[in-house]
LUMDO-333954 format. One line per field, with one value per residue: residue in three letters; x, y, z of N, C-alpha, C in turn. Coordinates in steps of 0.02 Angstrom, whole numbers, m for minus. Atoms other than C-alpha are relative to their C-alpha. Example, Ala and Ser with C-alpha at 12.3 -4.5 7.8 and 13.67 -1.06 7.14 Angstrom:
2
residuo c(ala,ser)
nx c(45,m42)
ny c(m59,m59)
nz c(0,m3)
cax c(615,684)
cay c(m225,m53)
caz c(390,357)
cx c(45,m39)
cy c(60,55)
cz c(0,37)
END
This chain:
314
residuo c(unk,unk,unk,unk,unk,unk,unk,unk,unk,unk,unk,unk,unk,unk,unk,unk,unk,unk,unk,unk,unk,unk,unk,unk,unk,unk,unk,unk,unk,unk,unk,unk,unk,unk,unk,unk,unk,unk,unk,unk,unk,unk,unk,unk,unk,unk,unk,unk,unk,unk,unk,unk,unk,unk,unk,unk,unk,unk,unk,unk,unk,unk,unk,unk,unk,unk,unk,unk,unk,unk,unk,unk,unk,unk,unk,unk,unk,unk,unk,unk,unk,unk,unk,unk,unk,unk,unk,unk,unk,unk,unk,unk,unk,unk,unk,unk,unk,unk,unk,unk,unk,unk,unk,unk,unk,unk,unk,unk,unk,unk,unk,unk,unk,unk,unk,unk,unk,unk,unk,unk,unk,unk,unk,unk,unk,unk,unk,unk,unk,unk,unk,unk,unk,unk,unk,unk,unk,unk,unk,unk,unk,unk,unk,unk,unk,unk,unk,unk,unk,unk,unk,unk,unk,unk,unk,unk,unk,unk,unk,unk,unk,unk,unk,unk,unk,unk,unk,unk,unk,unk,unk,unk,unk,unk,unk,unk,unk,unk,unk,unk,unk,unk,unk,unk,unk,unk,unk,unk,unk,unk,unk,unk,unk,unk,unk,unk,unk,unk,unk,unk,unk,unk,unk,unk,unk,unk,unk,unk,unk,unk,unk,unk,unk,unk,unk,unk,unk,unk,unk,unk,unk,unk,unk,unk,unk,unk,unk,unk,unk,unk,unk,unk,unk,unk,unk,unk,unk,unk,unk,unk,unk,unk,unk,unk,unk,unk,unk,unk,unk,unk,unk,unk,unk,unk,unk,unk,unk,unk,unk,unk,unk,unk,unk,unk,unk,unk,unk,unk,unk,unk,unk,unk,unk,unk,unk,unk,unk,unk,unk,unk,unk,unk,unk,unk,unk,unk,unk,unk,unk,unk,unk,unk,unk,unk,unk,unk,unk,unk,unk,unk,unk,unk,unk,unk,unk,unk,unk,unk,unk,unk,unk,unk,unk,unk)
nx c(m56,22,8,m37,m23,m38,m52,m40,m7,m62,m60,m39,m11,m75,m77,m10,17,6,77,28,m6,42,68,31,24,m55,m11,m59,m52,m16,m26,m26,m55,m31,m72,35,5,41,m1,57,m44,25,65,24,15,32,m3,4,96,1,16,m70,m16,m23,10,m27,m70,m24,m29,m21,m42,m34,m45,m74,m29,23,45,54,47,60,34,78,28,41,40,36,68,46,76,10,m13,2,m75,m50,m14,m58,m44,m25,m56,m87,m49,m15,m32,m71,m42,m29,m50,m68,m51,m11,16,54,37,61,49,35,47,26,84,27,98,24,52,m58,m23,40,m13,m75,m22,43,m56,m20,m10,m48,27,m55,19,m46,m43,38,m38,35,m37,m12,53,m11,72,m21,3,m45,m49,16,56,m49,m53,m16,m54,m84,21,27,m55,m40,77,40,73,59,28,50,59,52,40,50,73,55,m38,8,m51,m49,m49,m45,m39,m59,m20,m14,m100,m43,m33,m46,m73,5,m26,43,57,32,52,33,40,30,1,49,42,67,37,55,32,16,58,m2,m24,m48,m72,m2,5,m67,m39,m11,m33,m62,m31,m41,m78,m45,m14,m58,m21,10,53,88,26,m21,40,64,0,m2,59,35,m15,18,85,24,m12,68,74,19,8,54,36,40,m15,m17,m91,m55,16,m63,m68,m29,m21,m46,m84,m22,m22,m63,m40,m12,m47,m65,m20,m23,m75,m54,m15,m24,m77,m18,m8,m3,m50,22,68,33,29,58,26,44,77,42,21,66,48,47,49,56,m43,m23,m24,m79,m24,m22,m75,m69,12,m40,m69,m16,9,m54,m68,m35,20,45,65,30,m11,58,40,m8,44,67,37,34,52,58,35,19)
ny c(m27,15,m63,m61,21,46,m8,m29,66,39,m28,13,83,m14,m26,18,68,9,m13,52,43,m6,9,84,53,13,71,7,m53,57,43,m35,m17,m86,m26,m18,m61,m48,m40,m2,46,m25,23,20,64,36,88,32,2,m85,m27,m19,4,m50,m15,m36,17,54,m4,76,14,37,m7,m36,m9,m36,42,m31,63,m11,m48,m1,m28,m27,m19,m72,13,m49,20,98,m15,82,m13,12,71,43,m19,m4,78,m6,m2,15,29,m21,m17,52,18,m39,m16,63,m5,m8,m59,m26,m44,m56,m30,m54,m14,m24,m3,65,56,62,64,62,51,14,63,76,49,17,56,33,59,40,40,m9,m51,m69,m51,m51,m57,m34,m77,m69,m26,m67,32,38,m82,m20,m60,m82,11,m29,m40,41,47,m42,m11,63,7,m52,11,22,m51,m3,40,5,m78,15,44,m40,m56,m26,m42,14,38,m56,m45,63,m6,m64,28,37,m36,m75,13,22,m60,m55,13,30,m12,m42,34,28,m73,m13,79,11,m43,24,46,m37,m44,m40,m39,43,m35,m78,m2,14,m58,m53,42,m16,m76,m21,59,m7,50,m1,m12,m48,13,m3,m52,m56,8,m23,m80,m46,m3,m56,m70,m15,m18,m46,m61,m9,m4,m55,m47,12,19,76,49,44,m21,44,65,m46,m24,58,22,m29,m6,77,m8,m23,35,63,m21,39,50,30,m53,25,56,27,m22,50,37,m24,m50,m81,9,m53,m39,46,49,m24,8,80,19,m63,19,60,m45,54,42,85,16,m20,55,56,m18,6,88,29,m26,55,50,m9,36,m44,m53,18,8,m62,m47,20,m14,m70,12,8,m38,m83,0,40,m49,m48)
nz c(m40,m75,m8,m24,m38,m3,20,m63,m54,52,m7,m74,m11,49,m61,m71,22,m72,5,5,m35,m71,26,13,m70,m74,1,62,m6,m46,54,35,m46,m3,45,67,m4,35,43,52,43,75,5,70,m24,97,25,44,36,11,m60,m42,m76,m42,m60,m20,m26,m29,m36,m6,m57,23,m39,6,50,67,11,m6,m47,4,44,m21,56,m11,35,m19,26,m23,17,24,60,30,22,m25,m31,63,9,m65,7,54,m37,m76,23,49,m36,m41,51,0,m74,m37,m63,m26,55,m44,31,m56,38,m26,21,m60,13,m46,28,21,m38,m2,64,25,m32,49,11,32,8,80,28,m38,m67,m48,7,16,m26,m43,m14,m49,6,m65,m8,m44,m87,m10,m11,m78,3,m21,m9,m40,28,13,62,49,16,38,39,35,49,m62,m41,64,12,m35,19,45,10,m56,15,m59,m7,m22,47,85,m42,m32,70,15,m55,50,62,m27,18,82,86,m3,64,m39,m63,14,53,m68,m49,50,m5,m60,1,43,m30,m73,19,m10,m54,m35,4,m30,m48,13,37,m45,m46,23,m9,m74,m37,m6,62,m18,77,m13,77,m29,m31,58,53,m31,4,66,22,m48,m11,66,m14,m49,56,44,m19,m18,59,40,m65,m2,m29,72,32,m46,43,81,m14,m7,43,30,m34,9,64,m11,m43,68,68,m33,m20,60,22,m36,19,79,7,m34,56,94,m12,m11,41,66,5,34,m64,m56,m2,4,m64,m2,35,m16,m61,m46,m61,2,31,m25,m33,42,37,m29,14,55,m16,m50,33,64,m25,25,18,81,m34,m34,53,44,m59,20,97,m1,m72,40,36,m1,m42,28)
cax c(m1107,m1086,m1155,m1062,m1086,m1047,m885,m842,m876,m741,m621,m634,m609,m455,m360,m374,m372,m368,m565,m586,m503,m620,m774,m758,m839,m743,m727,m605,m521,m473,m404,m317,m202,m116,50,m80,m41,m175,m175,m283,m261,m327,m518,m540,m628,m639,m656,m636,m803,m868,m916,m795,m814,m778,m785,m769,m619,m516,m439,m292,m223,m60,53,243,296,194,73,m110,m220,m376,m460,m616,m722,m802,m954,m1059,m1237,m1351,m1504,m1567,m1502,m1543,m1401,m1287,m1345,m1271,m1122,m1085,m1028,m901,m838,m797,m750,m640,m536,m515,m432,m333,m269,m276,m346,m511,m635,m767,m903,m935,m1076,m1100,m1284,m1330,m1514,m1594,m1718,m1564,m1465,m1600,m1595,m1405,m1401,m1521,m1444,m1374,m1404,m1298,m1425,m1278,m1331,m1239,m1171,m1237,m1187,m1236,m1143,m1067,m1188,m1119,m1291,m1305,m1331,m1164,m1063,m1040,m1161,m1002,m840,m732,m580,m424,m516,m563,m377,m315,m452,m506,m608,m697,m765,m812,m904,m1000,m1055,m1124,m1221,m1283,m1267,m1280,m1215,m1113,m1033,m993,m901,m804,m774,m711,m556,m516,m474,m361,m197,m227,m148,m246,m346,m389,m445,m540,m611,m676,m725,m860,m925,m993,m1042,m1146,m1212,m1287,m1467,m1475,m1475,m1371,m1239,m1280,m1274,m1085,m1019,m1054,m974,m812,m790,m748,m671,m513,m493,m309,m315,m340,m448,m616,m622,m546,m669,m824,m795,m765,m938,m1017,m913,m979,m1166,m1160,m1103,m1234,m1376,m1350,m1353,m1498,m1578,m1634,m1614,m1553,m1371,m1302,m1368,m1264,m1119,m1098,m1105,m1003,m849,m876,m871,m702,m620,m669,m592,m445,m432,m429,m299,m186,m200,m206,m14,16,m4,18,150,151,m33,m61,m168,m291,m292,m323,m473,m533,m551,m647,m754,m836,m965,m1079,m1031,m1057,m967,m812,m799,m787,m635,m537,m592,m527,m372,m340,m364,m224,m71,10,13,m69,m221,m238,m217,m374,m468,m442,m512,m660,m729,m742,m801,m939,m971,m990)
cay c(m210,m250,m131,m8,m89,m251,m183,m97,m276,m367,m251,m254,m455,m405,m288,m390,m578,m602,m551,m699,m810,m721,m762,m949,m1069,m1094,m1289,m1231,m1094,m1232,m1335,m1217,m1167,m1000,m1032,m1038,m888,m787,m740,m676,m800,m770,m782,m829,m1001,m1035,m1221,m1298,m1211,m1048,m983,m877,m907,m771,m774,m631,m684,m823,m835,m990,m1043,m1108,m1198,m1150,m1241,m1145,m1296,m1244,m1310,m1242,m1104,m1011,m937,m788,m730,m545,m573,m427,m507,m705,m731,m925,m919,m929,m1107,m1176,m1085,m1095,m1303,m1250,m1146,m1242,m1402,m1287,m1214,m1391,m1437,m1301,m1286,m1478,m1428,m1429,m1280,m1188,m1054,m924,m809,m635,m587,m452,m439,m575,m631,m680,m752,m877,m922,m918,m1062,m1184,m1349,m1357,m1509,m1588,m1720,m1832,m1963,m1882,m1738,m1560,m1391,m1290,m1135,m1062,m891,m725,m663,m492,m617,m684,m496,m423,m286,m171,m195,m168,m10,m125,m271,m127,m74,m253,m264,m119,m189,m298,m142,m88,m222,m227,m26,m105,m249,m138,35,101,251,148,18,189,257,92,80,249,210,81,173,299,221,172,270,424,366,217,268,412,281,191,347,369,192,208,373,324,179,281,346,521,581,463,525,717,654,567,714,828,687,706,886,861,681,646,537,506,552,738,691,661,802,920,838,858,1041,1097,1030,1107,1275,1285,1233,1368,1495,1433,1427,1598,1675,1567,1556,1355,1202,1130,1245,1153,984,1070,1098,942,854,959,949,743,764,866,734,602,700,702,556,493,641,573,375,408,490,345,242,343,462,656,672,771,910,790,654,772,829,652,654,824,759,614,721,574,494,324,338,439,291,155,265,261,60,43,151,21,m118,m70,m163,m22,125,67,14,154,268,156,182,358,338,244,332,499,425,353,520,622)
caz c(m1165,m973,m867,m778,m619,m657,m747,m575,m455,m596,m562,m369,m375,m522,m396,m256,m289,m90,m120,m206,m76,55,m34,m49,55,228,193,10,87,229,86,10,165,192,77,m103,m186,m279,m471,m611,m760,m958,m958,m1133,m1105,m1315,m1373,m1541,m1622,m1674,m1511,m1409,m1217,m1117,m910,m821,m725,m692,m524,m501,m333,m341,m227,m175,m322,m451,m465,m518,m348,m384,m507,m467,m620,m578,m645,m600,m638,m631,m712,m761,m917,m971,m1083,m950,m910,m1078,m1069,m870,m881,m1048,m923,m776,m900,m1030,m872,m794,m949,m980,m783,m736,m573,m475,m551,m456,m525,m414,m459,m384,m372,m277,m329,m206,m357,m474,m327,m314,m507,m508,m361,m485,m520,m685,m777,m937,m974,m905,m765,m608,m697,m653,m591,m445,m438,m293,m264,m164,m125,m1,146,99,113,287,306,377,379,517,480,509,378,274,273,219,108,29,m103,48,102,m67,m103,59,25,m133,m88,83,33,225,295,405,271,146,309,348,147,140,298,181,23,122,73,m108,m277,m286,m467,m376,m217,m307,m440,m255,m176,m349,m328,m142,m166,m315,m222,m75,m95,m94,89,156,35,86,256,217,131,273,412,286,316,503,509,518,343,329,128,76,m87,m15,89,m58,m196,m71,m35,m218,m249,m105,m140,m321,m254,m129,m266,m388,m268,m200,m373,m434,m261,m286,m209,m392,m390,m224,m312,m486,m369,m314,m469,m548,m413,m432,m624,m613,m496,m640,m778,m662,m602,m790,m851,m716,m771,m960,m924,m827,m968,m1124,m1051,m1101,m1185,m1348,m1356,m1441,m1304,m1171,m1256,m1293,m1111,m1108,m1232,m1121,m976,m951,m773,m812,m959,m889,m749,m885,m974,m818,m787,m968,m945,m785,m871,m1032,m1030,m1140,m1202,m1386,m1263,m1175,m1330,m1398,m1240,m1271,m1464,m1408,m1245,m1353,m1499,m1417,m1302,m1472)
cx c(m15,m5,61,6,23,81,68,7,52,41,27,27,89,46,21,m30,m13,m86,m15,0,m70,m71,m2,m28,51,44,77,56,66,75,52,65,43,54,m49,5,m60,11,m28,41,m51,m72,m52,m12,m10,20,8,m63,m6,m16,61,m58,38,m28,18,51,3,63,56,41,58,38,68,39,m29,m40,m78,m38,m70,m4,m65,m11,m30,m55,m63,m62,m52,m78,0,6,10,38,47,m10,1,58,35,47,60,35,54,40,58,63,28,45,62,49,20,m4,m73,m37,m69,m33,m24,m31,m30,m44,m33,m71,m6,m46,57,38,m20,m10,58,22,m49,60,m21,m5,24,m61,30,m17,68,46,m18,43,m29,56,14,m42,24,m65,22,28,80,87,m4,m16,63,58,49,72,67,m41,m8,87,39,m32,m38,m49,m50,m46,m44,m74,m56,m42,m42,m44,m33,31,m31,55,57,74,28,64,69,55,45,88,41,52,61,49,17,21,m67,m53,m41,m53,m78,m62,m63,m49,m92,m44,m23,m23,m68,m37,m54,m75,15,26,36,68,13,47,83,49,1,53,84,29,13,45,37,15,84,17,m30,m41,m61,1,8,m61,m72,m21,15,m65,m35,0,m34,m81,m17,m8,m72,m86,m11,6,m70,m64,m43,50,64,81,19,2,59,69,40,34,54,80,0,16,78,46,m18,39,72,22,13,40,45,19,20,88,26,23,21,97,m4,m55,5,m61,m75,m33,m29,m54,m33,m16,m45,m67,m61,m4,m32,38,3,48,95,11,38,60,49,m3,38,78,43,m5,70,44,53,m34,m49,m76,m26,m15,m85,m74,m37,m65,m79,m62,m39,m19,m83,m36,m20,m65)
cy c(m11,59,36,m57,m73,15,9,m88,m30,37,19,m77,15,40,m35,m56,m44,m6,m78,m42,7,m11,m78,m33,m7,m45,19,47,m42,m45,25,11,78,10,13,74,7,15,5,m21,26,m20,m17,m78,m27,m63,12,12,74,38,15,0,39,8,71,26,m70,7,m55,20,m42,m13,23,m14,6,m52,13,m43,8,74,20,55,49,51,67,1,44,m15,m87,18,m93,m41,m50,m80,m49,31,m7,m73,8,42,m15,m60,31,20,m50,m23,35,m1,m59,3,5,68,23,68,32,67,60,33,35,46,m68,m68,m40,m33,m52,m31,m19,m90,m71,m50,3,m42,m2,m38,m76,m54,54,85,84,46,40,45,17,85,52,29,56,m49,m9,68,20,65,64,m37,30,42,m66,m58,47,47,m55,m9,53,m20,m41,50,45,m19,m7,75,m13,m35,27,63,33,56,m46,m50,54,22,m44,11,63,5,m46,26,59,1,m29,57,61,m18,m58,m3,70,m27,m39,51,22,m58,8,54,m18,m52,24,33,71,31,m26,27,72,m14,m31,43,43,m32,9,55,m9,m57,m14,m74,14,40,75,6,7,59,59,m8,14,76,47,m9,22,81,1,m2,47,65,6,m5,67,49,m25,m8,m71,m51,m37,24,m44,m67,4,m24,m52,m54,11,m12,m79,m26,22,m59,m66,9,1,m48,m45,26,m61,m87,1,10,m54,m48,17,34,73,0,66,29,m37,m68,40,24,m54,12,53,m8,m57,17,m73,m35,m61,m16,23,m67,m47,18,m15,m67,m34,13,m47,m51,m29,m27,36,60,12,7,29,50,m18,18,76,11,m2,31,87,m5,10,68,72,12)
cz c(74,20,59,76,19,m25,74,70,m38,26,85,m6,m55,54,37,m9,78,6,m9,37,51,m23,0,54,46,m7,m73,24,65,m25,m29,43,m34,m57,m63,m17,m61,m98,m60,m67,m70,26,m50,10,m99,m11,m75,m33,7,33,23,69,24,95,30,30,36,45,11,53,m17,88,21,m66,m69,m31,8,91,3,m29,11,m59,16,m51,33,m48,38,m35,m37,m76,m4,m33,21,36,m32,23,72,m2,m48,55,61,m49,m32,53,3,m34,m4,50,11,58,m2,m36,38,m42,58,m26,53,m14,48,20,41,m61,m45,33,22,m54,5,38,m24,m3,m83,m44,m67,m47,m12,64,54,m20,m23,30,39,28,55,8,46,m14,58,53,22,13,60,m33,13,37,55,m15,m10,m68,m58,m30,m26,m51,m30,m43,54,4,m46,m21,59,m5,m59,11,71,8,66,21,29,m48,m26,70,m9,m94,m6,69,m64,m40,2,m43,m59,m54,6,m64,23,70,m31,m41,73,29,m43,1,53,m4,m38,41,44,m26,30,76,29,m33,27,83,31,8,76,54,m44,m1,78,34,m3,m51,4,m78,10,m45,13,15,m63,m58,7,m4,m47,m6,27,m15,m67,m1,21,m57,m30,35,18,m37,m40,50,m11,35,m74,m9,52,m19,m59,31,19,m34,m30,17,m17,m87,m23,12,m61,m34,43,m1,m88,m45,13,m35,m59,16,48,m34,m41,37,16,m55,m51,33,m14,37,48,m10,m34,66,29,m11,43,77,20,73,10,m43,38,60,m41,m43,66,24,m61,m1,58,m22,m73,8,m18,m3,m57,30,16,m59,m13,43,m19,m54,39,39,m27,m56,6,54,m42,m18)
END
């Protein structure tokens, strides 16, 4: 199963297909010119043989008249996996076929030791015919995004809080997300937090109680977990209840935030859905229900989401 935080980098590049543009080399984006529009295409790469091929996403540029002009493969690689250097060429050939356009492999690696396997060359055993991946490595993320980019760009800003989890990137990241759906920006909001070593997030959280965020979520989701630490520390007198209290208010704002989407999808929830969603405490796992719930194309999907998220949290 992919992990959690590769699930979450896929799904910034899926909201916001603009990401991908802003990631390519200078020289393709050049090429490409401003009219190309953006959009996420099937990523089932399966051939003629008992192997299914699966990319993580396929991006295709098109021109004004709906003519593929280029496809970029993207791939979220959190550890060397040898594997992927059979299976990387089926995917760059099976696209080219399918699209009849140009085909690029771009490989987000934001461990330094796999972004130095990922940019290996390739080889077929082909005279002339190998593959050297395109690599987003940290170097290749701006360290901190500036508010207005971080408002066109929200996942930009994301992603740079992940590959340099600094107070200042989570800040910039955090302007971003203002003006986004409330399950979304909240699903955002759980990703740089998590990212953040300990005091740096303390040291966040407190800076969100007096600045002037434009959304009312953060500040509301911060200060439940504070008010519930304060409670439980000054009844248990430890360091460990304001720690409790915190969790606890960012746990809440999950189960929310994935209430709100399932009825987004499903509709009005049975008694029995909404505690499916009770049922699943873990915090990596409650992320990946409302990732799946975003992901559903229906209601059937979401329903199954539902199913599986609280099977698997019994």
């Amino acid at each position: 199963m992919p992990s959690l935080s590769h699930d979450i980098v896929v799904e910034l590049m899926r909201n916001q297909s603009a990401l991908v543009r802003r990631l390519l080399p200078a020289r393709l984006r050049r090429a490409l010119g401003e009219a190309a529009s953006a959009e996420a295409a099937s990523a089932e790469l399966s051939q003629i043989a008992p192997t299914e091929y699966r990319a993580d996403l396929v991006t295709v540029f098109r021109d004004e008249q709906g003519r593929a002009m280029h496809a970029v493969i993207l791939e979220v690689q959190r550890q060397i996996d040898p594997d992927k250097e059979l299976s990387w060429p089926i995917y760059v050939t099976a696209a080219r076929r399918s699209l009849g356009c140009p085909v690029l492999l771009m490989v987000i690696a934001l461990e330094p030791r796999v972004a130095a396997w990922a940019r290996g060359r390739i080889g077929t055993g082909h005279p002339g015919f190998a593959l050297r991946p395109v690599v987003i490595s940290p170097g290749r993320v701006p360290r901190r995004v500036s508010a207005r980019a971080a408002r066109l760009l929200p996942e930009l800003g994301v992603l740079s809080a992940l590959a340099h989890p600094t107070l200042a990137a989570a800040q910039a990241a955090l302007h971003g997300i203002c003006d986004l759906p409330e399950e979304r920006s909240r699903l955002y909001y759980d990703v740089i937090m998590d990212a953040l070593p300990e005091p740096l997030r303390r040291a966040l959280e407190a800076d969100m109680q007096h600045a002037e965020y434009r959304t009312e979520f953060a500040r509301k989701y911060v200060a439940e977990g504070r008010q519930e630490g304060r409670q439980e520390g000054r009844q248990e007198g430890r360091q460990e209840g304001r720690q409790e209290g915190r969790q606890e208010g960012r746990q809440e704002g999950r189960q929310s935030a994935a209430l709100e989407l399932a009825r987004a999808k499903v509709g009005e929830l049975t008694a029995q859905e909404e505690g499916a969603v009770k049922l699943v405490t873990d915090p990596d796992r409650l992320t990946a229900l409302i990732l799946a719930l975003g992901l559903a194309r229906d209601g059937q999907e979401a329903r199954a989401a539902l199913s599986l998220h609280a099977a698997l949290s019994r």
